[in-house]
N, C-alpha and C positions, 0 to 999 in steps of 0.2 A: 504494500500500500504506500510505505514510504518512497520509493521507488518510482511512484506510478505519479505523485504529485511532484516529485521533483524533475519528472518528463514534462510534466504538465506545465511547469517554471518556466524549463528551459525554454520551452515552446512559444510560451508568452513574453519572456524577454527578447527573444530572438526578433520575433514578430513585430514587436515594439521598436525594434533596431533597425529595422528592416525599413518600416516606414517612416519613424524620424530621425533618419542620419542628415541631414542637412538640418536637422531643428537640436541637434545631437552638438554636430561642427563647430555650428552658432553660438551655442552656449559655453564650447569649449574657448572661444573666441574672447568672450566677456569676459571669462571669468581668466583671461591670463595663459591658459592651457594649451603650449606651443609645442608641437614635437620636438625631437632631437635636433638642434640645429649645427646639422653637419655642411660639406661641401652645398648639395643639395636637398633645396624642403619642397615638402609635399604642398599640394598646390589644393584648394578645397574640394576642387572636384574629386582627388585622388583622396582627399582624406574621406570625403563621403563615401566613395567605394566602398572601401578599407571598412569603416564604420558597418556599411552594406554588411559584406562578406561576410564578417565575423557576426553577421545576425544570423546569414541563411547557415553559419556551421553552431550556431548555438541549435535554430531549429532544429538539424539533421540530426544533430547528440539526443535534442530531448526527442525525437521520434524514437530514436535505436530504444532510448531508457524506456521510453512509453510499451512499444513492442516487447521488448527484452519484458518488463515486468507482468505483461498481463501473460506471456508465456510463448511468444512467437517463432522466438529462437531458443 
């Protein structure tokens, strides 16, 4: 059960991620939150990707958990 809610999380964080990465970026913006500044910085459009991405691999984990705990695999 613990399991099955923490699929459940993932799924909704992700999702969340997924649709406000530019309201995500933005905020990182305000509040001072600048990547690593090496030779070259990420530019917003690629920081929103980025922000993207790691929504749709939050979603993909809480599927596996979601699957994985009701018994699928």
């Amino acid at each position: 059960m613990l399991w099955l809610v923490v699929g459940v999380v993932l799924i909704g964080l992700g999702l969340a991620g997924v649709r406000y990465a530019p309201a995500i970026v933005e905020a990182q913006h305000r509040q001072g939150m600048t990547p690593y500044a090496g030779e070259e910085s990420l530019e917003d459009d690629d920081r929103v990707s980025v922000t993207r991405g790691v929504g749709v691999v939050a979603v993909l984990g809480g599927l596996f958990v979601v699957a994985y705990s009701v018994g699928v695999f």
